[in-house]
Structures are given as structure tokens and as C-alpha cells.
C-alpha positions in Angstrom: -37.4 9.8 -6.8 -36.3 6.5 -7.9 -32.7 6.8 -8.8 -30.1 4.9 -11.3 -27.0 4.7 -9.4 -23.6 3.4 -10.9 -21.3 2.3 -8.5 -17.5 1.7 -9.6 -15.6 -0.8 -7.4 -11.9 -0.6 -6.9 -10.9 -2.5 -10.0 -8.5 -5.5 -8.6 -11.0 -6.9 -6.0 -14.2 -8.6 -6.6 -17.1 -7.9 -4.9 -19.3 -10.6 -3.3 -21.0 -12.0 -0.3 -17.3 -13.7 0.5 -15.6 -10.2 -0.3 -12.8 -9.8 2.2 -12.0 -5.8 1.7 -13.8 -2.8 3.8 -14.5 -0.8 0.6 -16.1 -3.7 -0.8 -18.0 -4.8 1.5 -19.8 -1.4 1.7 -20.3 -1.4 -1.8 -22.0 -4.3 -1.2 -24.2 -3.5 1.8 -24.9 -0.1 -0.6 -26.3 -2.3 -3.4 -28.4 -4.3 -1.6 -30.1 -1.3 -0.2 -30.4 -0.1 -3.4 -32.5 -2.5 -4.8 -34.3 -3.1 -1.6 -35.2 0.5 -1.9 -36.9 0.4 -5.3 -33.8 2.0 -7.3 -31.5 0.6 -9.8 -28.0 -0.2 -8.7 -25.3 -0.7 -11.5 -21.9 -2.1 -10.0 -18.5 -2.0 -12.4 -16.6 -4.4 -10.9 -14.4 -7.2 -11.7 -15.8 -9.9 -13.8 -17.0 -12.5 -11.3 -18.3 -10.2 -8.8 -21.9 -11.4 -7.5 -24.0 -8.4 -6.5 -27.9 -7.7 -6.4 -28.1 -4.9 -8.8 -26.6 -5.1 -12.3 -23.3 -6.0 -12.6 -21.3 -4.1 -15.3 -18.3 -6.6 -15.5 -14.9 -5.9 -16.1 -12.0 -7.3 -16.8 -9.6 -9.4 -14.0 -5.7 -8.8 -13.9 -3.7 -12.1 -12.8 -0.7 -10.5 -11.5 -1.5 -7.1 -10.6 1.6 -4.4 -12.0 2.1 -1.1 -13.3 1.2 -2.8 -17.0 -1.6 -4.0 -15.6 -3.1 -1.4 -13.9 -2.6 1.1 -16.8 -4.3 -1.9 -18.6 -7.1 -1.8 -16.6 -7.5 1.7 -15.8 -7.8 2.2 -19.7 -10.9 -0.4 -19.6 -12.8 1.7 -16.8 -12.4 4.8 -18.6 -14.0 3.7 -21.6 -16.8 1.8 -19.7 -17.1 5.6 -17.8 -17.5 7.2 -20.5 -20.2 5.2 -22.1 -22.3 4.3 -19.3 -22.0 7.3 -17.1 -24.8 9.2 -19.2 -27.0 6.6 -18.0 -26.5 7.3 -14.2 -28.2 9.9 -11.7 -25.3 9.8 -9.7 -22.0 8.0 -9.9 -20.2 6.5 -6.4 -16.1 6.1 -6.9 -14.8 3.4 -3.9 -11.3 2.5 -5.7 -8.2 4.2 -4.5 -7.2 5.2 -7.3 -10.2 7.1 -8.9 -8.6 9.7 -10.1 -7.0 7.0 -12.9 -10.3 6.7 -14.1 -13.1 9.8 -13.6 -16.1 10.0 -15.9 -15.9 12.8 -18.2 -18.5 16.1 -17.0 -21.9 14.9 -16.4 -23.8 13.1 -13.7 -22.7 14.0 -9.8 -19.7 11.8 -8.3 -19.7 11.0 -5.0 -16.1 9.8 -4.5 -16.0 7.4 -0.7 -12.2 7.4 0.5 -12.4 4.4 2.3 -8.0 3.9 2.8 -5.5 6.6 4.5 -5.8 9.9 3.1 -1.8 9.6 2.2 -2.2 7.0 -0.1 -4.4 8.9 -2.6 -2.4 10.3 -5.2 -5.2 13.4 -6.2 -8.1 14.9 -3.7 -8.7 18.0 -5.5 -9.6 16.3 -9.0 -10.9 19.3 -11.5 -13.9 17.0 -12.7 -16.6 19.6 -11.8 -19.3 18.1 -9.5 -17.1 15.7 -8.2 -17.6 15.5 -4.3 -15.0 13.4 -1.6 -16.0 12.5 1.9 -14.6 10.0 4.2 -15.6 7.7 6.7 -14.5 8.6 10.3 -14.1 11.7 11.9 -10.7 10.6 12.5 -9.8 10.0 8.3 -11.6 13.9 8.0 -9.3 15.2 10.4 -6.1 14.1 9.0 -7.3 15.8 5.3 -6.7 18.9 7.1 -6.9 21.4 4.0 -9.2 19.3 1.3 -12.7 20.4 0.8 -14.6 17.3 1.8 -17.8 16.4 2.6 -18.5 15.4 6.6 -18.0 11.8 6.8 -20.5 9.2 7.0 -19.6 6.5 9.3 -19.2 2.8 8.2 -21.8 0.4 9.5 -22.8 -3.2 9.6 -25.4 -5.6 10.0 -25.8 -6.0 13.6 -28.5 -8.6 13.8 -25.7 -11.0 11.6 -23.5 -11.1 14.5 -26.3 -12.0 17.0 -26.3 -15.2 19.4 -24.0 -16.4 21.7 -20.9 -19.3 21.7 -18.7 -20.3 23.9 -15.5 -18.5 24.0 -12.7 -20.3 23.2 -8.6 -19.7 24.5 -7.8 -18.2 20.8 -7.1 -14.9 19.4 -8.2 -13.7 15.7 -7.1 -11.6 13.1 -9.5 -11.0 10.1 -7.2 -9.3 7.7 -5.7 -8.5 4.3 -2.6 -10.3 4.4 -0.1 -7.4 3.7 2.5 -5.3 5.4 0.5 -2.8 6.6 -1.9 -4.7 8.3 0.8 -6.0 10.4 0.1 -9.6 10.8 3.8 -11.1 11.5 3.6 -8.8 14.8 -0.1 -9.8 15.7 1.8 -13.6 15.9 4.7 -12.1 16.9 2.3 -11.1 20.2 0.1 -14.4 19.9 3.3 -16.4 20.7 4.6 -13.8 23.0 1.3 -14.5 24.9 1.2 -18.0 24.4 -2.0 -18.6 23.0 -3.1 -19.8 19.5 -3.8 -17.7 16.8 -6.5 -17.8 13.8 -5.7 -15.7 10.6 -8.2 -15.6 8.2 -7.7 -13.4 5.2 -6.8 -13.1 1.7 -3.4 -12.9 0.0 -4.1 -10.4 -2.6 -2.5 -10.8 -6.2 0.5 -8.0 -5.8 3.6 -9.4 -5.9 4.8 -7.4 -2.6 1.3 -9.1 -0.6 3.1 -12.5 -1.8 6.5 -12.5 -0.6 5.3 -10.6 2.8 3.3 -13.6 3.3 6.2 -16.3 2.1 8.9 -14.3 4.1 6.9 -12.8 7.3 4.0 -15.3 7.8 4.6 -18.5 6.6 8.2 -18.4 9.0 5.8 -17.9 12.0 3.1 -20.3 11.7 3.2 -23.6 14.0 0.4 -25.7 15.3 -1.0 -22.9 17.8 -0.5 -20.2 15.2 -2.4 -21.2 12.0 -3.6 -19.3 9.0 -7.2 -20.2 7.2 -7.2 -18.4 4.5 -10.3 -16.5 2.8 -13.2 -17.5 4.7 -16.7 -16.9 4.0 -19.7 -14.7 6.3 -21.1 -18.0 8.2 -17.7 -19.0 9.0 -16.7 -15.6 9.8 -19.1 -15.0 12.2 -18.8 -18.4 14.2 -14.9 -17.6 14.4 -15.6 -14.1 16.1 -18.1 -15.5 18.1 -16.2 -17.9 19.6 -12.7 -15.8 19.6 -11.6 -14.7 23.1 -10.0 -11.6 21.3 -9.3 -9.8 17.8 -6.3 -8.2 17.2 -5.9 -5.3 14.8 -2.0 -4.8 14.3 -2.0 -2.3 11.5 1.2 0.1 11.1 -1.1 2.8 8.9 -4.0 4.3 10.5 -7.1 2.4 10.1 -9.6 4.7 8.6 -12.5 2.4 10.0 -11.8 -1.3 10.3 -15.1 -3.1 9.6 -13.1 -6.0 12.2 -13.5 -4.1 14.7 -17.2 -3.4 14.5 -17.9 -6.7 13.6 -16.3 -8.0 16.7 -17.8 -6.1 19.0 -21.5 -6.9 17.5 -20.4 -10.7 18.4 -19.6 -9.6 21.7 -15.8 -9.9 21.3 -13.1 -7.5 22.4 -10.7 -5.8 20.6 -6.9 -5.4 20.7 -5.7 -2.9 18.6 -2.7 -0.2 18.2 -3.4 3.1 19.0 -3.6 4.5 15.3 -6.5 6.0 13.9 -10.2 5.3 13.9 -9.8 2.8 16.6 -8.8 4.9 18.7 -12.4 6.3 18.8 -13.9 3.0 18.4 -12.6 1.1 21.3 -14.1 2.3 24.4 -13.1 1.1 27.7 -14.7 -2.0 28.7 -14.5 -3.2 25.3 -10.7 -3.8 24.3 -7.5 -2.4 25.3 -5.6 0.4 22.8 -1.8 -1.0 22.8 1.4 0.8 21.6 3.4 -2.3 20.7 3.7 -5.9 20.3 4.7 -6.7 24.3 1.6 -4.6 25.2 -0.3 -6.4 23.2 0.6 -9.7 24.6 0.3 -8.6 27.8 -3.5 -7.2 26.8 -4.6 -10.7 25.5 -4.3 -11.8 29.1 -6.9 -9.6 30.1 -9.7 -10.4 27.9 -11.4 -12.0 30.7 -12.0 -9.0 32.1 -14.5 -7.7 29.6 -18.0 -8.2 29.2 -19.2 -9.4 25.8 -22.2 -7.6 26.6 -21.0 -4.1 27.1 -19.2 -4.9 23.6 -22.3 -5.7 21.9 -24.2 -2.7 23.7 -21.5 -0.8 21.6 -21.6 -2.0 18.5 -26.1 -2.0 18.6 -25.3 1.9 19.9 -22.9 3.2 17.7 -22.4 0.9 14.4 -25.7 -0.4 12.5 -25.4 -0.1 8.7 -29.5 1.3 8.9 -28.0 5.1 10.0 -25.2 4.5 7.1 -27.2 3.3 4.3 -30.2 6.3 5.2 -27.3 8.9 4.7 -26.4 7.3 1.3 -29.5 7.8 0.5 -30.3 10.7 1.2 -27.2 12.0 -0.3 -27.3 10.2 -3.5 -31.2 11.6 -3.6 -29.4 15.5 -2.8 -26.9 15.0 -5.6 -29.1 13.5 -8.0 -31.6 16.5 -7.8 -28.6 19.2 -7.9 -29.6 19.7 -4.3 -25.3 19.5 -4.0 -24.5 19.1 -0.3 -22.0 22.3 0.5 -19.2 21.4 2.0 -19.0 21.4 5.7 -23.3 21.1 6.1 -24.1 17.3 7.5 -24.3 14.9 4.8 
């Protein structure tokens, strides 16, 4: 069955080949396997956004605030409500879907891609409205909601493929916020003496700016330096040639895309024990640290790891070919009121 699927972005990111968030980045890989498939892929997302399928654009907030957001929110209910007719099935990535649900119609398959805490409503009354999330870890901690089991987050292996010489300098591909705790990943770079890359996008909430004028700017030198944004070419040769990634997040991650993608380029982890890392970093691959002195200490012992056993890993456990086949397959379910039950493998 060829389907029409309308996938609705988070509304204050765009989405695009340079797109630094997880959620969007999935969208992404979701609409290019839409369209590679033979289906029609519709993507509301911010105006600006480059996709494969069709984009429905929307409109961009400068400063993003509670005026703004009820702004916005406003503009993707309307554009629900008039295009959601047209869809088979509707996919919700944005955190705050609830804002912004299509009235009863077409199946939604809402994909809770941040901590299960920060969503302000999982037991929305729309009916055929269906949440799922994407680690085992994420599905335990929403102990009590009726989700769907969780369907992993992959990536494209065969991107990350080839070898370069590792250098003597640790990375951190990141949001630049407080929760992705990247003063104490410099905080342990310096610790451990040895430079530090940051690449990673200062998003446009006031609260992301001053953490990175008060908390990163301070800690920056010569050795520690911060890129910015940085696009998939540059991405990969960084993580290629990266002796270490550090994840210093004070939430738990729900996936971290980082992670996976360093391992595919045969690079080990350093991450705190929270979360979904805690089942993605197996031993011989990174280290799981409780703090910023363990992490230090950690980074010293990168040598120690094969990048091999980390890409062996990554080719085992993380393709986006198992991920995308279970979209699929569920978006083809929903579409034909086949609706997955809750608890039955998606």
C-alpha cells in the first residue's frame, strides 16, 4: 500500500542534512526512506527546513518565549487541522505535541524522542493516538503509560566507514545547554589535560544563551575550543579522528545518536551512567563514569580500546535499516486500522 505520511517536526528546529537534534535527525532519515520507498512523505517543519519529501513550511520564532511558542503552536494547529485529512497516518516528534494534536481522524503515531519527565501530557484523549519511545531504557522509566514497545534509534553505518588516524583530542557533539553538561565535559578535558572539540548548536532560548556566555565561554582556552554547528562531512572526520567522545548529560539520555555514531567510526565513548547509555556502552567500547574526576581519569584509557570491537558494535546493534523497516511496517499497520495493541512488538 503506498502510503501518504505527514510528519510534524518539533516546531523551533529545522530539519536538514546539517540538523544538529536526535529527533530531527530521525525525522530525517524517516523521510528519505519514505520516498525511497515509493510513498509520499509530507514534513511540517520550520520554514527553511530542506527535506526529500514535501515540505509543509512553517513559520520560524527568533527568540523562542512563552509568546512565542503559543504563537506558534496556534500556527501548527491550524495547518493540523487542514492538512491532516490528507494523511494515512500522522507521526508527532516535538515535545510538546500535546500543544498541537490534529483533531479525530487519521492514526498518530506520537515518537518520544526526550526524557519521559519532560512531557507535560502522555495520556492525550485524541482517540487513535499511539506513543512509543526509543530505548528500552526511556519504556521503563514510563512505568504506568500505555505505550507502544520501543523501536530503537539507528544510523547509517556505512557513513561512518574508513579509517583516520587518531588524534590526542576528545569531542563532544552536543546541544549546547545545561543539561547536556558541557562546562563539566571541559571541566574533565582540562582535568585530564588534553584538548577538547565542542561542536554544537546554541539554540535560540534565552536560558541556552546565557549557559553558554556564563558556563562555556569562561572555560574555553587554546586546548579547549568550541566549533560551533558543523555539518555531516565535517562531523564524521572529527569522530573519526577523535581519541574519545564524551557524553556529560545531567538527564538521562533516552538514546544519544553521539554515541552510536561514534562507535560506527570506531571511537569510544565516555559517558555518565544515566540512561540509555548505560545499555549502549559495552565493555571494550567506552567506560560508564559517575563524575567529572572519573571521567578525566577514563580519557586516559582510551588507548586501551579497540576501534574495531567499537565498530563491530555499532554494524551489530545500531543500523537505521532495522529502524526504518519497523516504521514501516508500523505506519503500513496503522494506516490499514491494523492498530498495533499495546505491549505486541511494533
Amino acid at each position: 500500500m503506498r502510503l501518504k505520511v505527514l510528519n510534524v517536526a518539533y516546531p523551533f528546529a529545522p530539519v536538514g542534512p546539517d540538523t544538529a537534534g536526535g529527533a530531527e535527525q530521525i525525522l530525517l532519515t524517516l523521510d528519505r526512506a519514505l520516498v525511497a520507498a515509493g510513498h509520499v512523505s509530507h514534513v511540517m517543519a520550520e520554514e527553511g527546513s530542506q527535506l526529500a519529501g514535501n515540505l509543509i513550511a512553517m513559520p520560524r520564532a527568533d527568540v523562542i518565549d512563552t509568546r512565542a511558542k503559543q504563537r506558534v503552536h496556534a500556527a501548527y494547529a491550524a495547518a493540523l487541522r487542514q492538512e491532516a485529512a490528507k494523511a494515512d497516518v500522522i507521526h508527532m516528534h516535538g515535545v510538546d505535541f500535546d500543544a498541537y494534536l490534529p483533531p479525530p481522524g487519521p492514526p498518530v503515531l506520537v515518537t518520544l524522542h526526550l526524557p519521559i519527565s519532560w512531557y507535560a501530557d502522555l495520556r492525550p484523549k485524541r482517540p487513535r493516538t499511539f506513543l512509543h519511545c526509543v530505548s528500552a531504557s526511556q519504556h521503563r522509566e514510563a512505568a504506568g503509560v500505555n505505550l507502544l514497545p520501543p523501536i530503537e534509534n539507528g544510523i547509517d553505518i556505512e557513513a561512518f566507514a574508513g579509517q583516520e588516524q587518531k588524534r590526542g583530542f576528545a569531542l563532544m557533539l552536543s546541544r549546547i545547554c545545561p543539561e547536556k553538561g558541557v562546562h563539566l565535559a571541559l571541566d574533565a578535558a582540562r582535568l585530564a589535560g588534553i584538548p577538547l572539540i565542542i561542536a554544537g548548536q546554541v539554540f535560540r532560548y534565552a536560558e541556552h544563551r546565557d549557559y553558554f556566555e556564563t558556563e562555556i565561554v569562561p572555560r574555553l582556552d587554546g586546548a579547549r575550543r568550541y566549533l560551533g554547528p558543523v555539518g555531516p562531512a565535517h562531523k564524521r572526520r572529527l569522530l573519526k579522528a577523535a581519541c574519545c567522545v564524551l557524553i556529560a548529560s545531567t538527564v538521562p539520555e533516552t538514546s544519544s545518536l553521539a554515541a552510536r555514531e561514534a562507535l560506527a567510526a570506531g571511537t569510544p565513548v565516555i559517558a555518565f551512567r544515566r540512561g540509555a547509555l548505560i545499555d549502549t556502552i559495552e565493555e571494550g567500547t567506552g567506560f560508564l563514569v559517575d563524575d567529572v574526576a572519573e571521567m578525566a581519569a577514563a580519557i586516559g584509557r582510551t588507548r586501551e580500546i579497540d576501534p574495531q570491537t567499537c565498530r563491530a558494535l555499532a554494524r551489530r546493534r545500531f543500523s537505521d535499516r532495522d529502524m526504518i523497516a519497523r516504521y514501516l511496517d508500523l505506519y503500513q499497520r496503522l494506516a490499514c486500522c491494523d492498530a498495533p495493541q499495546f505491549g505486541d512488538a511494533a
